[in-house]
Legacy VTK file of the C-alpha trace (Angstrom):
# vtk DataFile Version 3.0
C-alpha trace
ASCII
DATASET POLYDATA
POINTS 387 float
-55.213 74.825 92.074
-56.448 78.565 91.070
-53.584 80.795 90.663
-54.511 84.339 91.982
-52.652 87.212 89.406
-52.585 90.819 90.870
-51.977 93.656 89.145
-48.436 94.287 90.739
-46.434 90.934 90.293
-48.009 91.160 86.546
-46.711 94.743 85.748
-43.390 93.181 87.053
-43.396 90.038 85.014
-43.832 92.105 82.221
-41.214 94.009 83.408
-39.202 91.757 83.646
-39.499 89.862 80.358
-38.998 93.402 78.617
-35.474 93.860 80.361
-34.791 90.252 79.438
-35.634 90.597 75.734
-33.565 93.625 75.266
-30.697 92.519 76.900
-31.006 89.512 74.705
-31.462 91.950 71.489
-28.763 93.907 72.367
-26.509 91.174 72.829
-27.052 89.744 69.734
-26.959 93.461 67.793
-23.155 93.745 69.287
-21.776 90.028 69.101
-23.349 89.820 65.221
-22.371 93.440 64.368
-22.180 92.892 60.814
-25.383 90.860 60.393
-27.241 93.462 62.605
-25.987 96.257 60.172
-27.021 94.506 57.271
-30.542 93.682 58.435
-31.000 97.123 59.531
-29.989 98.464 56.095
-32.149 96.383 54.596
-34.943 97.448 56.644
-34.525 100.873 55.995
-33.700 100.636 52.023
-37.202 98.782 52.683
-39.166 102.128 54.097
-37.134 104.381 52.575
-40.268 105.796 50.356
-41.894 106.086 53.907
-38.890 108.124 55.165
-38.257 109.913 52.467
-41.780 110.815 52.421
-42.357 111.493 56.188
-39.616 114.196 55.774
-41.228 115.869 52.570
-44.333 116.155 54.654
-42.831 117.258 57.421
-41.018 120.373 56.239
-44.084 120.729 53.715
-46.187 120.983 56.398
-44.841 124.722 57.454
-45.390 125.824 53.925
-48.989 124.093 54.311
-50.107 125.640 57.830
-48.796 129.338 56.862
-51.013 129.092 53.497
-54.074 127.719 55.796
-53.558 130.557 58.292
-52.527 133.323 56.220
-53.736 133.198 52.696
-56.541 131.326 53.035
-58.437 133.783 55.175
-61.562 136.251 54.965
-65.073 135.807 54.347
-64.982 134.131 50.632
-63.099 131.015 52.670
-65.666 131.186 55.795
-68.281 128.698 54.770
-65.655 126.747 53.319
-65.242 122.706 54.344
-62.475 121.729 56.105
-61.656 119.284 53.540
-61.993 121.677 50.724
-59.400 124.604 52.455
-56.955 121.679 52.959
-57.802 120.096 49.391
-56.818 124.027 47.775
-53.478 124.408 50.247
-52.145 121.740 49.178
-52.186 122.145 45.868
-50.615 125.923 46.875
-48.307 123.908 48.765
-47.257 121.980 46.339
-46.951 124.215 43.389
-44.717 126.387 45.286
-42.487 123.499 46.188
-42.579 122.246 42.659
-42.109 125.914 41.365
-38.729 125.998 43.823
-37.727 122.778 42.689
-37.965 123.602 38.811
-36.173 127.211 39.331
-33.343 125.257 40.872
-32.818 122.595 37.959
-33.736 125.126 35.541
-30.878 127.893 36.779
-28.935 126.866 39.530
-28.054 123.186 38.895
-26.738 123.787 35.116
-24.755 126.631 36.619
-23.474 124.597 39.838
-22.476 121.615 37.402
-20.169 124.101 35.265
-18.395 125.735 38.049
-18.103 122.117 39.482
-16.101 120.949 35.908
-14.361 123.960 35.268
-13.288 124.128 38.619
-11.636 120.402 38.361
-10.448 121.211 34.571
-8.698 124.306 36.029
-7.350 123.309 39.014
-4.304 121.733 37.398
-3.351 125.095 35.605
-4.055 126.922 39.131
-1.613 124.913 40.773
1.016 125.135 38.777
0.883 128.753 38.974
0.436 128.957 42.763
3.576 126.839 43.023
5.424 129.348 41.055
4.178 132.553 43.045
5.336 130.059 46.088
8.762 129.184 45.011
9.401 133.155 44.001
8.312 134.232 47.536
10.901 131.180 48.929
13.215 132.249 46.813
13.292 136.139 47.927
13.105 134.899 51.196
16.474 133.061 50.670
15.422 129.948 53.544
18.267 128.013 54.494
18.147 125.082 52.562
16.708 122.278 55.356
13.804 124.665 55.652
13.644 125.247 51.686
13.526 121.790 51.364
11.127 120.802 53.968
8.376 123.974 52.836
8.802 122.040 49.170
8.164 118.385 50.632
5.043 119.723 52.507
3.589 121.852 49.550
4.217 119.101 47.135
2.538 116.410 49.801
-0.834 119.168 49.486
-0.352 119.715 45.834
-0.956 115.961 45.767
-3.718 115.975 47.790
-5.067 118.788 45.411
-4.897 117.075 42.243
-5.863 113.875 43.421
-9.105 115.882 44.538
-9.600 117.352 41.697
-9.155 114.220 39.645
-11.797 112.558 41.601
-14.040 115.351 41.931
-15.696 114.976 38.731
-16.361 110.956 38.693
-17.932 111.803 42.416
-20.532 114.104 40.850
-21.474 111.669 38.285
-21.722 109.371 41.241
-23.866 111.891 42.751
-26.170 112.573 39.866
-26.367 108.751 39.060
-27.132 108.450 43.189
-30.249 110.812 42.441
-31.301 109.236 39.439
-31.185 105.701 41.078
-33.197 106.873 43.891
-35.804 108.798 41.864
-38.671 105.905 42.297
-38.229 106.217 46.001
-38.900 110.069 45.669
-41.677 109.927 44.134
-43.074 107.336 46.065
-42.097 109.964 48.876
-44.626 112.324 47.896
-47.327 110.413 47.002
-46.469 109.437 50.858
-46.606 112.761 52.009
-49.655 113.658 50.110
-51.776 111.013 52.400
-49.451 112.107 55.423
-50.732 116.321 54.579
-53.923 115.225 54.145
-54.963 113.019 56.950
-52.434 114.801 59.160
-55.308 115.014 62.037
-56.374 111.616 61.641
-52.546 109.939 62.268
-51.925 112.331 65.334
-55.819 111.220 66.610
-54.543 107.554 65.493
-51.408 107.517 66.840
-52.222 109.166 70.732
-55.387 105.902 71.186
-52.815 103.776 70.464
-51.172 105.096 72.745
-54.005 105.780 75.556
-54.545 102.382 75.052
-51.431 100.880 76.116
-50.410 102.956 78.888
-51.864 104.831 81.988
-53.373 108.280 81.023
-50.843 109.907 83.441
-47.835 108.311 81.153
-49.738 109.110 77.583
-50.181 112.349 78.691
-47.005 112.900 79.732
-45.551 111.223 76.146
-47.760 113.526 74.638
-46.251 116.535 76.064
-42.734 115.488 75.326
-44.229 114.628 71.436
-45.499 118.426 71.355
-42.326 119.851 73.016
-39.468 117.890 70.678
-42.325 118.661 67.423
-42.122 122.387 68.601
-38.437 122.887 69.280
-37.371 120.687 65.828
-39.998 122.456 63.608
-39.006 126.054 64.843
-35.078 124.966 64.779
-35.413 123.521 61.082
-37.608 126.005 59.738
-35.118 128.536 61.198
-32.185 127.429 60.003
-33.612 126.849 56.154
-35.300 130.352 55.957
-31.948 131.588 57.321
-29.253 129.493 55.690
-31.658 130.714 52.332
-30.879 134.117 52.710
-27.168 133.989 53.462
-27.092 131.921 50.543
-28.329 134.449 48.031
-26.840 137.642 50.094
-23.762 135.906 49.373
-23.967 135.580 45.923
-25.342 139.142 45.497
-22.598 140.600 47.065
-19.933 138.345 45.739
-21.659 138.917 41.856
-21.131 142.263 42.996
-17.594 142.412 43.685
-16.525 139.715 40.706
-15.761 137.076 42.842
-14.742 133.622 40.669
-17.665 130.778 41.287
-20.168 132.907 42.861
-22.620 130.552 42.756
-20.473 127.223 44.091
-19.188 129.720 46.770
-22.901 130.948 48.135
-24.506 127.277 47.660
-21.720 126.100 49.693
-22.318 128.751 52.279
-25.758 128.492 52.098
-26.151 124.511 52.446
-23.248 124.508 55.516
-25.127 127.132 57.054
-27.781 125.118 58.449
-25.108 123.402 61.037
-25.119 125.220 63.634
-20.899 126.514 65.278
-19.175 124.711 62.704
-21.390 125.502 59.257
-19.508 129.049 58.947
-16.063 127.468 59.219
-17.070 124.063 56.818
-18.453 126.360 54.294
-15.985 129.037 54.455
-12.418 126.962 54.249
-13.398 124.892 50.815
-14.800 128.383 49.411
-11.218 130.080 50.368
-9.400 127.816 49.201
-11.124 127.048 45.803
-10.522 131.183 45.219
-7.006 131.078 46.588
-6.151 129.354 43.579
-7.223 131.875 41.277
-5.679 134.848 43.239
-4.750 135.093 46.759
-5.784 138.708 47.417
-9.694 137.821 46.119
-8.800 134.644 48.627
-8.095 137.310 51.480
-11.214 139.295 50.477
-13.768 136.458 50.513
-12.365 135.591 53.868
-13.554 138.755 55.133
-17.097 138.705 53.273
-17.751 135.602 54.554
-16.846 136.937 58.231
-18.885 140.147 57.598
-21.775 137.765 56.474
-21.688 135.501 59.517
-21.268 138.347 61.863
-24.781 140.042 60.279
-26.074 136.524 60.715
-25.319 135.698 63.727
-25.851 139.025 65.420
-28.946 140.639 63.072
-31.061 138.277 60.965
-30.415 135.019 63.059
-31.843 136.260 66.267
-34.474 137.669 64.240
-35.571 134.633 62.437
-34.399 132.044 65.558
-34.979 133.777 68.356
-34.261 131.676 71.552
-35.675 128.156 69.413
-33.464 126.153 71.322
-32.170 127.513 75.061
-28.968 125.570 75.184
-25.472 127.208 76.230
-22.643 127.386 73.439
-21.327 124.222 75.262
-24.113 121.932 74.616
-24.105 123.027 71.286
-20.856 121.927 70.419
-20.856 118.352 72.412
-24.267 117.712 70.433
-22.639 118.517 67.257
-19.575 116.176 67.630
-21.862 113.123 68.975
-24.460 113.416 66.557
-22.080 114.284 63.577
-19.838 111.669 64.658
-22.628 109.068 64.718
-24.964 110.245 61.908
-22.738 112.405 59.662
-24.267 115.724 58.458
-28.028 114.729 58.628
-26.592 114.388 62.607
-25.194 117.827 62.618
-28.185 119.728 61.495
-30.292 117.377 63.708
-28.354 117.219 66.768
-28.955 120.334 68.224
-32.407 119.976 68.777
-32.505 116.757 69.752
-30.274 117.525 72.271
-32.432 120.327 73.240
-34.821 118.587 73.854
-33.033 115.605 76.098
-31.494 118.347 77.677
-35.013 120.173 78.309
-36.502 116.549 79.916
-33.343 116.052 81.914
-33.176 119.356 83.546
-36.862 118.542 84.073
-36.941 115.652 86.051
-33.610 117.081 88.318
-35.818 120.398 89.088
-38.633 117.896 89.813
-36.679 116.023 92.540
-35.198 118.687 93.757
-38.478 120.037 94.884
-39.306 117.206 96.308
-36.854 117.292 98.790
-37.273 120.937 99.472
-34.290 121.914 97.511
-33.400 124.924 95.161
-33.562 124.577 91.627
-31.458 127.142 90.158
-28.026 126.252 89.373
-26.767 129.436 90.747
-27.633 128.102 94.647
-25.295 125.615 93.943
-22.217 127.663 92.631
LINES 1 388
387 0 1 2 3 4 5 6 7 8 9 10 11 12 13 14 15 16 17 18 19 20 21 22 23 24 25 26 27 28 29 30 31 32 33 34 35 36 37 38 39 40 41 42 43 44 45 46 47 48 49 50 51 52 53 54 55 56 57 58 59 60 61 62 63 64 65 66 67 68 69 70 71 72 73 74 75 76 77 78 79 80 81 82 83 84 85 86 87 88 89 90 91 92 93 94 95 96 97 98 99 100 101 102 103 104 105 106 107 108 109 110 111 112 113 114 115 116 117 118 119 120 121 122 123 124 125 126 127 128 129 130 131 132 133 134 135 136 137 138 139 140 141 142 143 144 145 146 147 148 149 150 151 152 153 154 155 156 157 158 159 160 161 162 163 164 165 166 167 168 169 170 171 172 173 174 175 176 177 178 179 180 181 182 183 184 185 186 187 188 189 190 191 192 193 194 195 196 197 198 199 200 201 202 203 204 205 206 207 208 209 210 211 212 213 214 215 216 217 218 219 220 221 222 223 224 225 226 227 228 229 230 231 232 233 234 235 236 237 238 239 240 241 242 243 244 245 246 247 248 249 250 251 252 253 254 255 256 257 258 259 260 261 262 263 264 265 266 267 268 269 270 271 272 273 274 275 276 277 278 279 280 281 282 283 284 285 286 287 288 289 290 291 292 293 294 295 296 297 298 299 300 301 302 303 304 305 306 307 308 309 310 311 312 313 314 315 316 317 318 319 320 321 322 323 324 325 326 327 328 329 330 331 332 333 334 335 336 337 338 339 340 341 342 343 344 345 346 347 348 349 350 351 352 353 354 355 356 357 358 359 360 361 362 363 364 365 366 367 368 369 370 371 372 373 374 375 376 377 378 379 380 381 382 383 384 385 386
């Protein structure tokens, strides 16, 4: 007996078996938690080189396309090869990276790991004398003595918390530095990865859509292709953005607090710099550690570098964010914050500096497909018909 296949019951066989398996994968991911986690660790510690170097590549490659579109330009590159153009920015590429990288190990990093020790050596000696400027103020207060004695329980419970921080902070940046050292194999394997990725950029993207012609309807690929294009176009402008940016708050900072003799400049601007790239919360992460580090060497310079950090953030957000930024992403305050609190929640900070474009761009494909039925059915689309 001949058994006749059509097109439809075979798309929904397939169908079918697809919703079966991943209810089946699924099921076994949240009843084996632990095992799933471990596999899944492995498997990344596996293509972590690939990672690692899909990443170098990718924020290389903004370095690589200005140098291709701006430098190398005029008639003495005109009747050069492809191959050759991309052969010479790369190696401009790469020098300046390299050339970043040594200036920060060179200057910054010897610097950053002083401030980091004396910090924890003085701590101790800071709080001691904070608790005595305390316990004057208490003292020509004249608190009854329930309220004396709870201010006293609470500020010893912090002092605590202080020196306990401070003891550990020192064994967590040896953990840190042994952390890079340990994973210094996987770097370099990185860029050797994101060599082949820079140069064969064309060929992987040319790769990568016939596999994808291949196994879908041109209406779909096309349509996956667009989405590719859109979420490549609002991360790269977002994360280029935010580094250019978060760069020069960093060293505005430190100018201005060199300037005005602020203690651990350079801690103080890296950590304002680095906690810049999150979008809402970076000012307030950065600017609470930095406060209270100074507050322990004088409370007035505490006070001050509140306020320079304010002034700073309000210049950022109002005069060279907009300018670098523009409208990158074209989601409300709102969806800013509920992407930061998911992602950062489920990814930590890589999910904070992430999260906002990513959302962007679910948002940007949601609000899609609504306006899309809506005009099917003859409907409005703006959101201001419905208010």
């Amino acid at each position: 007996m001949k058994i006749s296949w059509s097109r439809k019951y075979t798309l929904i066989s397939i169908y079918a078996f697809i919703v079966v398996a991943c209810s089946e994968l699924f099921y076994l991911a949240v009843s084996q938690f632990d095992v799933f986690s471990a596999k899944l660790g492995g498997m990344i510690a596996t293509l972590q080189p690939f990672i690692v170097g899909f990443a170098i590549a990718y924020i290389l490659n903004f370095v690589l396309k200005f140098v291709e579109s701006n430098v190398l330009v005029g008639k003495f590159f005109e009747n050069w090869k492809q191959k050759s153009k991309r052969f010479l920015s790369m190696i401009i590429t790469y020098l300046i990276a390299g050339f970043i990288l040594y200036l920060f190990i060179k200057i910054v990093l010897p610097q950053l790991i002083a401030s980091i020790t004396g910090l924890a050596n003085d701590i101790p000696m800071y709080a001691r004398e904070t608790t005595n400027w305390i316990n004057d103020i208490l003292k020509d207060l004249n608190p009854t003595p329930e309220v004396m004695q709870f201010a006293t329980e609470r500020w010893n419970e912090f002092m605590t918390k202080i020196m306990e921080f401070a003891t550990d902070l020192i064994p967590i940046l040896g953990l840190v530095v042994k952390g890079i050292f340990s994973s210094i194999w996987n770097v370099l394997l990185g860029i050797v990865v994101s060599v082949y990725l820079l140069i064969s950029k064309e060929n992987f993207c040319g790769l990568s859509k016939k596999i994808l012609f291949s196994l879908f309807s041109e209406r779909v690929s096309v349509k996956v292709v667009e989405i590719m294009d859109r979420s490549n176009e609002t991360f790269g402008k977002f994360l280029s953005g935010k580094i250019l940016d978060s760069f020069i708050i960093g060293i505005l900072t430190f100018i201005v607090l060199t300037v005005v003799k602020m203690p651990y400049a350079l801690l103080i601007s890296v950590i304002v710099g680095v906690t810049n790239i999150i979008p809402f919360f970076g000012p307030f992460i950065g600017a609470i550690p930095s406060v209270i580090i100074v507050l322990f060497v004088s409370p007035t310079k505490a006070l001050w570098l509140a306020l320079i950090i304010f002034i700073i953030q309000q210049i950022d957000g109002n005069i060279i964010g907009p300018k670098i930024l523009g409208d990158s992403i074209g989601i409300s305050a709102f969806w800013i914050l509920f992407s930061l609190l998911v992602t950062g929640k489920l990814l930590g900070f890589v999910g904070m500096v992430i999260g906002v474009p990513l959302f962007a761009v679910i948002y940007s494909l949601i609000k899609e497909v609504v306006e899309y039925r809506l005009e099917k059915r003859g409907l409005p689309t703006e959101t201001d018909d419905y208010i």
